[in-house]
MIFIFI-446943 format. One record per atom (N, C-alpha, C): residue in three letters; atom name; y, z, x. Coordinates in nm, 4 decimals. Layout:
REM residues N
bagu  keza  v  w  u
Ala  CA  Y  Z  X
...
END
This chain:
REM residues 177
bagu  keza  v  w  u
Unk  N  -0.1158  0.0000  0.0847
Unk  CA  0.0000  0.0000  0.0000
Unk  C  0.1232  0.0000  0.0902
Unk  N  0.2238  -0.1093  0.0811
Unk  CA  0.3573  -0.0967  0.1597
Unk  C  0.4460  -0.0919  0.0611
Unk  N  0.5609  0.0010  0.0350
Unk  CA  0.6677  0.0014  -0.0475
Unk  C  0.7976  0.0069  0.0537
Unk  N  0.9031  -0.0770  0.0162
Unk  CA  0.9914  -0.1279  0.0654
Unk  C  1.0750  -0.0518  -0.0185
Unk  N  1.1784  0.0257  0.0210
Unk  CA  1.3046  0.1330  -0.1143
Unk  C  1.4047  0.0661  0.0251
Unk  N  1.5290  -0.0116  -0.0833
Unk  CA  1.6364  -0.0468  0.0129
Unk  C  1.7507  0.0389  -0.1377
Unk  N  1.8146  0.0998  -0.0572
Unk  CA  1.9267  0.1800  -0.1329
Unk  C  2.0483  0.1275  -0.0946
Unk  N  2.1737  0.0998  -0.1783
Unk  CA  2.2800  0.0552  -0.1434
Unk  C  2.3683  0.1759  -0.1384
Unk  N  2.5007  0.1597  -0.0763
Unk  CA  2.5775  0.2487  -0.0060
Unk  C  2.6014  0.3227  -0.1648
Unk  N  2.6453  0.2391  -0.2782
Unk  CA  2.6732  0.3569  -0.4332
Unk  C  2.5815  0.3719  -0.4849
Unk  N  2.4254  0.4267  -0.3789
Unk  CA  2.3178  0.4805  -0.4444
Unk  C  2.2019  0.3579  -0.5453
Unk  N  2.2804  0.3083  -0.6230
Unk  CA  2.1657  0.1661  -0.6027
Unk  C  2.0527  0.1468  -0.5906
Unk  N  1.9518  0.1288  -0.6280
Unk  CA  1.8032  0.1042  -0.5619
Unk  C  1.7545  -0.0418  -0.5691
Unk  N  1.6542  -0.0427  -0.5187
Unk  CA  1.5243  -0.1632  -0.5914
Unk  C  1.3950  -0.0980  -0.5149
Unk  N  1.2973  -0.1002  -0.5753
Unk  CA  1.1623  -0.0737  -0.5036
Unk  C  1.0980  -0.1870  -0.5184
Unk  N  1.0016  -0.1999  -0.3718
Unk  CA  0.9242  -0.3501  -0.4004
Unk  C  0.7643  -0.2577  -0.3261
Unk  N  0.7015  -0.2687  -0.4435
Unk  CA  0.5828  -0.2385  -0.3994
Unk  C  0.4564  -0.3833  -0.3806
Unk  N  0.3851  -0.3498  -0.2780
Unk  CA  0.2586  -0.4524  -0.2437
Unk  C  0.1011  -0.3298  -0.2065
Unk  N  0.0289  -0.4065  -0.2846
Unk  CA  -0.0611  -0.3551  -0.2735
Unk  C  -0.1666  -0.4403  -0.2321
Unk  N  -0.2994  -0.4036  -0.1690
Unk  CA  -0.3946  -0.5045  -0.1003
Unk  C  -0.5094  -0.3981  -0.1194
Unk  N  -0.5671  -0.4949  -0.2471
Unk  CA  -0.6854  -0.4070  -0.3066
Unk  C  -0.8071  -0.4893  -0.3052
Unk  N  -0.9123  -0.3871  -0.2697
Unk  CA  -1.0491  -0.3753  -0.2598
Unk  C  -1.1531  -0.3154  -0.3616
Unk  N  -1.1838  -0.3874  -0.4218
Unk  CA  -1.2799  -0.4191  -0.5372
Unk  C  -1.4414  -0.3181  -0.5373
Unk  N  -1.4406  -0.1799  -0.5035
Unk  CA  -1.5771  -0.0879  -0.4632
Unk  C  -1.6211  -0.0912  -0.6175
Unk  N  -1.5921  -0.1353  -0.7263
Unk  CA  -1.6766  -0.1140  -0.8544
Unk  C  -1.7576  -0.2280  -0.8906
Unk  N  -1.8636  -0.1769  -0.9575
Unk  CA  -1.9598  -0.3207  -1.0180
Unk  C  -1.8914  -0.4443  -1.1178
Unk  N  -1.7706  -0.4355  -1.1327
Unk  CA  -1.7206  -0.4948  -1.2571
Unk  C  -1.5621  -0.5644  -1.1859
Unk  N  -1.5658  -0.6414  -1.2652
Unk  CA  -1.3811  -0.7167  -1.1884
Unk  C  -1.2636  -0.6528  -1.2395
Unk  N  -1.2278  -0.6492  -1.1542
Unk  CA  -1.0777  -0.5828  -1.1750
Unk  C  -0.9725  -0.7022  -1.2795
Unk  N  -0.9376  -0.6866  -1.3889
Unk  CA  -0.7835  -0.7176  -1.4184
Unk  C  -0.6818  -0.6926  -1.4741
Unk  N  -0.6518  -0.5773  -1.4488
Unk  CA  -0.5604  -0.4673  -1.4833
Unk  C  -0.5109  -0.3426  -1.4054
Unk  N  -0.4168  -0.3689  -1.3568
Unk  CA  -0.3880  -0.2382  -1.2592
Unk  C  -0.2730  -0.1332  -1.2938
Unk  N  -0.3282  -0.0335  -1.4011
Unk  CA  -0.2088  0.0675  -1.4874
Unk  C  -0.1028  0.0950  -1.3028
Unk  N  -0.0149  0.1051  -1.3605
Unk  CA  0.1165  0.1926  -1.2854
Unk  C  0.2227  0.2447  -1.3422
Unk  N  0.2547  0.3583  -1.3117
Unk  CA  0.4278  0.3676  -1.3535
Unk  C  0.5205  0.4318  -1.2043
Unk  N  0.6593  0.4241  -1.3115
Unk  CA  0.7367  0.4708  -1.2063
Unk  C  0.8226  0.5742  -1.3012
Unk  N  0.9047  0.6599  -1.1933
Unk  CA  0.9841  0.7802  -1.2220
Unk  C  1.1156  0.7736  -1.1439
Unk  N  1.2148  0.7873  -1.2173
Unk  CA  1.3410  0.8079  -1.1167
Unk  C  1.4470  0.9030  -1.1817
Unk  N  1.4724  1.0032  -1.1172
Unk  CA  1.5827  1.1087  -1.1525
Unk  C  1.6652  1.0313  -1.2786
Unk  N  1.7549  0.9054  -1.1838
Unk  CA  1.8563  0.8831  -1.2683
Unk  C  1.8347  0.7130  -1.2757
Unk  N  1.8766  0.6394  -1.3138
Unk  CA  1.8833  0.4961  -1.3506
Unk  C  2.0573  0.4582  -1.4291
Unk  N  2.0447  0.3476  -1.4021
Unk  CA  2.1663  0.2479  -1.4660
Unk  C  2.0950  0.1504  -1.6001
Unk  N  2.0371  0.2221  -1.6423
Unk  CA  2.0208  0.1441  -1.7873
Unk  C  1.8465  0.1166  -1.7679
Unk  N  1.7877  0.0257  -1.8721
Unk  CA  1.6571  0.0701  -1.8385
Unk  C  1.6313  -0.0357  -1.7123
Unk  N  1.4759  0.0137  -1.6453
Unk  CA  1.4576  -0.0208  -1.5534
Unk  C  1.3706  -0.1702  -1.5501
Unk  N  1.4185  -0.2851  -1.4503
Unk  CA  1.3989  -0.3901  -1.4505
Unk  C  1.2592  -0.4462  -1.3222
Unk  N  1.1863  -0.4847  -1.4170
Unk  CA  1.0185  -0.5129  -1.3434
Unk  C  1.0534  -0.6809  -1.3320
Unk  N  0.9738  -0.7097  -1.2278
Unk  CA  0.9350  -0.7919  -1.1756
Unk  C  0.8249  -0.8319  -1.1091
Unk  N  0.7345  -0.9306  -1.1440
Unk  CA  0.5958  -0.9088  -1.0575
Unk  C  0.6454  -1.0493  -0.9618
Unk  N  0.5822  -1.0125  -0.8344
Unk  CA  0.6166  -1.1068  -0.7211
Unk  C  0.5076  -1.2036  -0.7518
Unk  N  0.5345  -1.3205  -0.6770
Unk  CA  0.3925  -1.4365  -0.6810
Unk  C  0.4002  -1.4912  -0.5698
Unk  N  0.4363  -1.4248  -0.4283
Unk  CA  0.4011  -1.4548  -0.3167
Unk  C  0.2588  -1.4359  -0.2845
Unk  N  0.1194  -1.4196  -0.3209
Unk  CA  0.0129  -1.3998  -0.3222
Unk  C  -0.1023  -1.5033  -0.3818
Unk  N  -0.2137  -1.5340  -0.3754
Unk  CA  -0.3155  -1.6241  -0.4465
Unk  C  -0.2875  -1.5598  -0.5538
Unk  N  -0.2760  -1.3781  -0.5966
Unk  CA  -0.3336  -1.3441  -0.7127
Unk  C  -0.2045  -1.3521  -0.7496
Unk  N  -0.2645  -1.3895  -0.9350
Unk  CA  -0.0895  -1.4176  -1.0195
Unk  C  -0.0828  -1.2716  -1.0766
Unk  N  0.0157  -1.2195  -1.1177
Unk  CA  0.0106  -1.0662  -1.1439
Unk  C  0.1487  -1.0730  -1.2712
Unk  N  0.1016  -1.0495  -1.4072
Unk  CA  0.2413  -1.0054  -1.5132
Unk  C  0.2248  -0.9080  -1.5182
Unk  N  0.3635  -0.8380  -1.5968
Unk  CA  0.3685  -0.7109  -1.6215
Unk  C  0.3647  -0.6911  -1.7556
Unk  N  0.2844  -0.6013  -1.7927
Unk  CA  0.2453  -0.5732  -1.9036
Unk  C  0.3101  -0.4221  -1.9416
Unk  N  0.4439  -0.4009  -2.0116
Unk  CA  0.4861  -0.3058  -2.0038
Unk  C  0.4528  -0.2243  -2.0843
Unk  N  0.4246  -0.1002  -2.0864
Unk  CA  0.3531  0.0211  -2.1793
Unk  C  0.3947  0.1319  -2.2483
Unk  N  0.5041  0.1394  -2.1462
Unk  CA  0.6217  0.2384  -2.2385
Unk  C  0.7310  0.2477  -2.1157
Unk  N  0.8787  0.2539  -2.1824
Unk  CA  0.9752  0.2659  -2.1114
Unk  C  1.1061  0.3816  -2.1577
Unk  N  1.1554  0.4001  -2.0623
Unk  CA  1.2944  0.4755  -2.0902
Unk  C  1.3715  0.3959  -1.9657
Unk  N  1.4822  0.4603  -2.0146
Unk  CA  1.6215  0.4197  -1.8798
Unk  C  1.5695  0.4611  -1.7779
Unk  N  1.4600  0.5701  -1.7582
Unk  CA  1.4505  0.6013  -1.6141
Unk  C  1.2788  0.6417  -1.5379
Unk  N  1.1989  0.5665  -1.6797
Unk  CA  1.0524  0.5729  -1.6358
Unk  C  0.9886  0.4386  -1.7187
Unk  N  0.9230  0.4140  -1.6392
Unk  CA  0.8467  0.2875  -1.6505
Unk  C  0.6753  0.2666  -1.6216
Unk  N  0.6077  0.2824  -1.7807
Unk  CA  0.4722  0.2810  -1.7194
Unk  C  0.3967  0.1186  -1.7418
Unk  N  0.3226  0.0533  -1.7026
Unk  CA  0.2971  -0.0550  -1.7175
Unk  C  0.1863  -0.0808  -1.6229
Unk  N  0.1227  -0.1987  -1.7006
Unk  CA  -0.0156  -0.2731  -1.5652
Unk  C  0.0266  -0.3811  -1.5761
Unk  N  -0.0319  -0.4249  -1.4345
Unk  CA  -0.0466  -0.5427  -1.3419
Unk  C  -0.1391  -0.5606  -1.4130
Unk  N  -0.0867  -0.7206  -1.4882
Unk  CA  -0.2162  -0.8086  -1.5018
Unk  C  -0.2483  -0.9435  -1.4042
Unk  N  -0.3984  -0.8978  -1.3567
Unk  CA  -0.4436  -1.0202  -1.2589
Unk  C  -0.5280  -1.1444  -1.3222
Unk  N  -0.4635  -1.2120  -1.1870
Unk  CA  -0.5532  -1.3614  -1.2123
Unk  C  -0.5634  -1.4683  -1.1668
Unk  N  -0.6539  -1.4512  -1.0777
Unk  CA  -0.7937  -1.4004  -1.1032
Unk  C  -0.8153  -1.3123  -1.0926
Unk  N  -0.9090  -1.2106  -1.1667
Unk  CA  -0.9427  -1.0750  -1.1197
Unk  C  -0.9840  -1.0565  -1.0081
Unk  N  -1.0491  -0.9573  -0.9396
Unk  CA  -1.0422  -0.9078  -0.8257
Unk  C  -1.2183  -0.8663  -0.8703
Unk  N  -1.2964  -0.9593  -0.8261
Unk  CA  -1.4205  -0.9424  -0.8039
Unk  C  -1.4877  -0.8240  -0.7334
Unk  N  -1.6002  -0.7808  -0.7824
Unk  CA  -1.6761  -0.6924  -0.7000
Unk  C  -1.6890  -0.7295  -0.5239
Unk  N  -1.6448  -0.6797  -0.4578
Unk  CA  -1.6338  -0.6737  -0.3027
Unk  C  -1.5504  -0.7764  -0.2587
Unk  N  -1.4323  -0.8225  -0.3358
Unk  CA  -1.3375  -0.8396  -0.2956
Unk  C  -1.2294  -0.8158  -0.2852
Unk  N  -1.1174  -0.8528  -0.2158
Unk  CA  -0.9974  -0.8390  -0.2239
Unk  C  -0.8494  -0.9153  -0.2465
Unk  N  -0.7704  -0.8549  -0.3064
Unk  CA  -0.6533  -0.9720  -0.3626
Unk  C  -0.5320  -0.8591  -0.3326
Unk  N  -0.4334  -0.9348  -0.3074
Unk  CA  -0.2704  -0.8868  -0.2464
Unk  C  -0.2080  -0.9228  -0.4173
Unk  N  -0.1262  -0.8059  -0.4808
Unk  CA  -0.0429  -0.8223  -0.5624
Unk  C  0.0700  -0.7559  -0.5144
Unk  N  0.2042  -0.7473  -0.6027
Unk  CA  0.3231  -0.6652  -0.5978
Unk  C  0.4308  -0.7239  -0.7169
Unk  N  0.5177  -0.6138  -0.6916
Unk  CA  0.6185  -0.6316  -0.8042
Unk  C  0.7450  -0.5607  -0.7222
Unk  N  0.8204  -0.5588  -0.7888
Unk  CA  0.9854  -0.5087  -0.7713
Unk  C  1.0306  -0.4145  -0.9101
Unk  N  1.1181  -0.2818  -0.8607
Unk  CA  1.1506  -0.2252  -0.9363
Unk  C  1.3376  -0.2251  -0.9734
Unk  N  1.4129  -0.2962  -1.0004
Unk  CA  1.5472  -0.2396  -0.9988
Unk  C  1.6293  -0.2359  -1.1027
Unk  N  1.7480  -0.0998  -1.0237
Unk  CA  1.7943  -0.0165  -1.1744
Unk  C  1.8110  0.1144  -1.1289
Unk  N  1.7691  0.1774  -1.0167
Unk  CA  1.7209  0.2708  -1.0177
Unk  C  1.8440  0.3670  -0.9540
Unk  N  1.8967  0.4832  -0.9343
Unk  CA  2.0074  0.5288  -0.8717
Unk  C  1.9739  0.6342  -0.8516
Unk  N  2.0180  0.6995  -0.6836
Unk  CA  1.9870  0.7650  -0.5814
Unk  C  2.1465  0.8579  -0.6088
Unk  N  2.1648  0.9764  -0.6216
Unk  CA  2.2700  1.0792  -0.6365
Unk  C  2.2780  1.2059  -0.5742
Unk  N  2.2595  1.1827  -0.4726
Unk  CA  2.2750  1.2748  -0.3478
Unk  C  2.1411  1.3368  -0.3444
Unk  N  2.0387  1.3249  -0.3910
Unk  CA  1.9132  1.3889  -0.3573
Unk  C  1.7925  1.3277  -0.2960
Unk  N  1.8300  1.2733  -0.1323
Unk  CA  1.7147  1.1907  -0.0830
Unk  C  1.6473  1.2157  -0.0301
Unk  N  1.4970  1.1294  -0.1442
Unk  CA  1.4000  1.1786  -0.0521
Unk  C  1.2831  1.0367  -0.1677
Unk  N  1.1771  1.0506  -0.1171
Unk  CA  1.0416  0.9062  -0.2026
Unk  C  0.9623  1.0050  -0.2139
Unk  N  0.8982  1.0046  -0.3191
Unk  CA  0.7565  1.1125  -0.3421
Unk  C  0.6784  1.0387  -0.3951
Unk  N  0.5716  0.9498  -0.3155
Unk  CA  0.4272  0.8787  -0.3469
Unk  C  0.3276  0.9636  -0.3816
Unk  N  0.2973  0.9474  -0.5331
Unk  CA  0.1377  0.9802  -0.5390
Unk  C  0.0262  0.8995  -0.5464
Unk  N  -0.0995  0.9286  -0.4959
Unk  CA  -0.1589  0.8533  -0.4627
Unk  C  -0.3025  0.8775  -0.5744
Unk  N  -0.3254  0.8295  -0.6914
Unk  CA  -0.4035  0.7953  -0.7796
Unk  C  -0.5596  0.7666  -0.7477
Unk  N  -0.5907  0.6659  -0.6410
Unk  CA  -0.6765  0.6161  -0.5524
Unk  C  -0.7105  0.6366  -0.4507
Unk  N  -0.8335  0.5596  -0.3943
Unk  CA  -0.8169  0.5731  -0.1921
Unk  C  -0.7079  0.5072  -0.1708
Unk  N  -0.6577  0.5334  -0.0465
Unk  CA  -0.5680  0.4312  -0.0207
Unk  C  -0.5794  0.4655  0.1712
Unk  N  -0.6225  0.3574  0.2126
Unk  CA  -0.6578  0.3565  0.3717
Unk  C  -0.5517  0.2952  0.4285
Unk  N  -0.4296  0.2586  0.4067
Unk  CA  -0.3081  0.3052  0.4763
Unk  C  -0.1776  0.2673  0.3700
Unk  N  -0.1384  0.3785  0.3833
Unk  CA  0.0509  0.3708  0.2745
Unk  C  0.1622  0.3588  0.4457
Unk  N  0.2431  0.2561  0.4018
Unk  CA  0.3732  0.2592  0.4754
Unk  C  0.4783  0.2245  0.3878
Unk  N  0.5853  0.3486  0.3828
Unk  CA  0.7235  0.3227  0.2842
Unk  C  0.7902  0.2476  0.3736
Unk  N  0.8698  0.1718  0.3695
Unk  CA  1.0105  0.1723  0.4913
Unk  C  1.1353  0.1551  0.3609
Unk  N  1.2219  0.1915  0.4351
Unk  CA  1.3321  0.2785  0.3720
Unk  C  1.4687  0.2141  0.4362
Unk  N  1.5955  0.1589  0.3871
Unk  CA  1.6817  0.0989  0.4389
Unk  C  1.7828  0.1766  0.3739
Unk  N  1.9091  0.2614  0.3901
Unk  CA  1.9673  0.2956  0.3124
Unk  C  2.1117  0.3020  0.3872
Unk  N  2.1974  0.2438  0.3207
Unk  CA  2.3190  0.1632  0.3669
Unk  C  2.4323  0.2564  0.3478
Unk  N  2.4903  0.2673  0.4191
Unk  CA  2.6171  0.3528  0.4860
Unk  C  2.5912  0.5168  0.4965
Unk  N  2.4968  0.5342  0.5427
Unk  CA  2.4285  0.6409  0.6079
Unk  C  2.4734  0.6289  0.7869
Unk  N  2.5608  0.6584  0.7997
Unk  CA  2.6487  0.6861  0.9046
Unk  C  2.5549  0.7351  0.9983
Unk  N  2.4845  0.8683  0.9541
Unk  CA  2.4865  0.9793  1.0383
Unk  C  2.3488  1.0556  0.9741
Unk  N  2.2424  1.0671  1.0576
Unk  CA  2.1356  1.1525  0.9467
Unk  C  2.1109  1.3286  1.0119
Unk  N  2.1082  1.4045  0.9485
Unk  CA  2.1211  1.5768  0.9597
Unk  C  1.9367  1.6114  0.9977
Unk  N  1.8927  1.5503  0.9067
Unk  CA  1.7494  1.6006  0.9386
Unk  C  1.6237  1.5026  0.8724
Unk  N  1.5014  1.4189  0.8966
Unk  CA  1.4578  1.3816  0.8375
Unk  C  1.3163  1.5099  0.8480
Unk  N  1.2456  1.4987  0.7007
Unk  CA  1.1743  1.5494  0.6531
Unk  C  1.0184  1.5073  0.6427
Unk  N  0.9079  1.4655  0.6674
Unk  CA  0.7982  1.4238  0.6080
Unk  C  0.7078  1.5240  0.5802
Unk  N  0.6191  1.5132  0.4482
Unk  CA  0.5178  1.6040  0.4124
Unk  C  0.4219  1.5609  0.3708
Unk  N  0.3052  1.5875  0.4023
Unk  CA  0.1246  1.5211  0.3137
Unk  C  0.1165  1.6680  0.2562
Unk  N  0.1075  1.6225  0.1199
Unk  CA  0.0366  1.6997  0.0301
Unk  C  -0.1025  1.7012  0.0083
Unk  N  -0.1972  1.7533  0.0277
Unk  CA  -0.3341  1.7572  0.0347
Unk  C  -0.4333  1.7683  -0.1149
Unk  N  -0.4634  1.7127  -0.1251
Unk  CA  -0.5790  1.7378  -0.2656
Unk  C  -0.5580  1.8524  -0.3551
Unk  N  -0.6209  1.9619  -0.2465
Unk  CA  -0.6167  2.1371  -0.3085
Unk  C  -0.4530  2.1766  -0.2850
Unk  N  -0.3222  2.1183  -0.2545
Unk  CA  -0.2404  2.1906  -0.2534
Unk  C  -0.1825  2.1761  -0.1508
Unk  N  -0.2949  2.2366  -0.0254
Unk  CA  -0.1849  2.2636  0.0956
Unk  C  -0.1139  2.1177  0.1533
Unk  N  -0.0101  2.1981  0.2036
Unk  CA  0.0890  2.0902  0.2789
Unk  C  0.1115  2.1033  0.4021
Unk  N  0.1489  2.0017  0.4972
Unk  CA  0.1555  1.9763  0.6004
Unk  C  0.2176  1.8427  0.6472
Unk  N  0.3186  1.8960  0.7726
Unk  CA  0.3735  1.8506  0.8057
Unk  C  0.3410  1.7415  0.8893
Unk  N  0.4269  1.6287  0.8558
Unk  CA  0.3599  1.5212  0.9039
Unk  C  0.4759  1.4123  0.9956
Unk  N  0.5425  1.4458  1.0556
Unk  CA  0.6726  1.4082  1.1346
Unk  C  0.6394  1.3086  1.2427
Unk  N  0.5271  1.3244  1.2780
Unk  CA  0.4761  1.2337  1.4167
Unk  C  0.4484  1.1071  1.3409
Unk  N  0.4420  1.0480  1.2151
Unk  CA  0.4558  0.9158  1.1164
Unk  C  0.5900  0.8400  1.0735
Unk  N  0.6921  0.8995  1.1267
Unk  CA  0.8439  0.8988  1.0727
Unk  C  0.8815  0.8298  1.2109
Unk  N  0.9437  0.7014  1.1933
Unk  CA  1.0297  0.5908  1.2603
Unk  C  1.1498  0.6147  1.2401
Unk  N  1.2403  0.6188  1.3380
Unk  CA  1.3973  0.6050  1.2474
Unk  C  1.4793  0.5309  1.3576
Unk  N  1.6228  0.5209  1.2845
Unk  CA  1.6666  0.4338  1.3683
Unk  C  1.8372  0.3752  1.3016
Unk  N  1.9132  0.3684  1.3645
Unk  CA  2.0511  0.3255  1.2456
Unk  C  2.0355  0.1378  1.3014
Unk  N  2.0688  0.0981  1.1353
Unk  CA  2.1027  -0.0818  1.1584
Unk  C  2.2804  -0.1104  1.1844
Unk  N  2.3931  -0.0663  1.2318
Unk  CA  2.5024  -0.0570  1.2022
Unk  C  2.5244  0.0425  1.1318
Unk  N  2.5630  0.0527  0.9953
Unk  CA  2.5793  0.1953  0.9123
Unk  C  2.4511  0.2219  0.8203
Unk  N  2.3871  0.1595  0.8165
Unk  CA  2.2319  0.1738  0.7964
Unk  C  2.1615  0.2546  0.8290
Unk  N  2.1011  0.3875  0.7176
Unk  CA  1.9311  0.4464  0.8013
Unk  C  1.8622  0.3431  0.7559
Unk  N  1.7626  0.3318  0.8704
Unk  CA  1.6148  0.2634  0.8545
Unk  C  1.5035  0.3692  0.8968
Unk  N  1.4112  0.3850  0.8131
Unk  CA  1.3102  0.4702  0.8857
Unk  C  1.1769  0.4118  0.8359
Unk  N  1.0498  0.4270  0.8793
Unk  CA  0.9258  0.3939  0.8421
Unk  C  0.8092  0.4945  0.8475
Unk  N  0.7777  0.5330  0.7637
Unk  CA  0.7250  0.6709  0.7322
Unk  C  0.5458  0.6183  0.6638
Unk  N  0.4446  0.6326  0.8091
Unk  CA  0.3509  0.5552  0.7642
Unk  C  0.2050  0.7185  0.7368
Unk  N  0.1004  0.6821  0.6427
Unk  CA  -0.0599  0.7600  0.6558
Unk  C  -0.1312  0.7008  0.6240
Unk  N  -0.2538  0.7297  0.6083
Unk  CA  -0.3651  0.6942  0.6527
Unk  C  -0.4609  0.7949  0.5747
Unk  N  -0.5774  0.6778  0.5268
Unk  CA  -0.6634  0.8021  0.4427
Unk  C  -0.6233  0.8761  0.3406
Unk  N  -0.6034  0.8391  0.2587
Unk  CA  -0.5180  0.9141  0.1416
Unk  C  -0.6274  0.8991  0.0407
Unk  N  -0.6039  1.0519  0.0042
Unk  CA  -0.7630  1.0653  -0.1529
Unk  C  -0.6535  1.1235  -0.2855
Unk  N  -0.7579  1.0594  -0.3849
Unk  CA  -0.6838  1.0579  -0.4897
Unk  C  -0.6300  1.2043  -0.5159
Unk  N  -0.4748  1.2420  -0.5563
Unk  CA  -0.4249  1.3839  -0.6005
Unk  C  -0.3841  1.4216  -0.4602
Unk  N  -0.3559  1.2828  -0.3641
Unk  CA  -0.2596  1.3472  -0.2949
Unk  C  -0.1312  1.3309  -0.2723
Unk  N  -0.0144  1.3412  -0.2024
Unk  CA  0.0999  1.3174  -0.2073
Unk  C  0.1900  1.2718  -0.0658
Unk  N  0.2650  1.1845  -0.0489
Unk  CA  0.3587  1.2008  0.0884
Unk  C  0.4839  1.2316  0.0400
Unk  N  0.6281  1.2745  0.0574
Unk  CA  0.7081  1.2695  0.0456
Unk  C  0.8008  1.2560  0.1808
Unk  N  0.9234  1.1760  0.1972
Unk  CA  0.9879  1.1408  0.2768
Unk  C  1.1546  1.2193  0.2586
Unk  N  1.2245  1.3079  0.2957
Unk  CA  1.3185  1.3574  0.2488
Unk  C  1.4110  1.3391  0.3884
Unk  N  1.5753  1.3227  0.3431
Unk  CA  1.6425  1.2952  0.4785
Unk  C  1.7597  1.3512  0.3873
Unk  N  1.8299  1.3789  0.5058
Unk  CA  1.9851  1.4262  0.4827
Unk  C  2.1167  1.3858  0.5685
Unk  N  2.2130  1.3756  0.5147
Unk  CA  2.2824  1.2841  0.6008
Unk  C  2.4241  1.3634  0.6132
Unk  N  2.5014  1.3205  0.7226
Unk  CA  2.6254  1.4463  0.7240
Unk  C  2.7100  1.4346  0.6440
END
């Protein structure tokens, strides 16, 4: 799973998630439930499924508000027993108000998540944060996964794990002066 969060300097979002899935059940995949959550939004939130991929992917939306969005990926072709197919979509709408930070949960296996994170006129960053939330609870710090770096007035950071079981969590939190 790679999710791309580029934030604009008045908070702003878009999320572009890609996923590259592997087919371990006896039966074909064509439907992949998801939602999303965001503090705050600018009106309701705007889906997009990408078609840079073989697999074609709509969105099938399931219920919405201004600031949550649940819906499946519909595939096609499905995603055969022991295979694999690349989908994604785009999320934007979304608005960031002084409280930054990405909190991925992880539903599935997932044998490697990388966020990267672009967030524009971030001058100056105070502290970045990373955490794996573990199955049963415990947490742990996970900082040796965290890239950073300024583009001009730009944070960029890349905040990657590995091995992730379902009911667990990463979160990425930063602060800026």
């Amino acid at each position: 799973m790679t999710v791309d969060l580029q934030i604009a300097a008045d908070g702003l979002c878009s999320v572009t998630y890609w996923y590259h899935s592997l087919n371990l059940t006896d039966r074909p995949v064509h439907r992949a439930p998801r939602d999303l959550w965001f503090q705050h939004s600018r009106g309701q939130l705007d889906l997009v499924a990408l078609r840079e991929s073989a697999t074609r992917n709509a969105i099938q939306r399931l219920h919405t508000a201004d600031n949550v969005a649940k819906f499946a990926c519909q595939l096609s072709p499905p995603i055969h027993p022991g295979e694999t197919a690349l989908f994604g979509y785009r999320c934007s709408g979304a608005e960031f108000r002084g409280d930054w930070y990405w909190r991925q949960q992880f539903a599935r296996h997932t044998q490697a998540y990388v966020l990267n994170v672009r967030h524009a006129g971030i001058h100056e960053v105070a502290g970045i944060t990373a955490i794996e939330e573990l199955p049963d609870g415990a947490e742990r710090l996970a900082q040796e996964s965290v890239i950073w770096d300024y583009d001009g007035d730009d944070l960029i950071m890349t905040f990657t794990r590995e091995r992730l079981e379902p009911n667990q969590y990463a979160t990425l939190r930063w602060e800026h002066v």
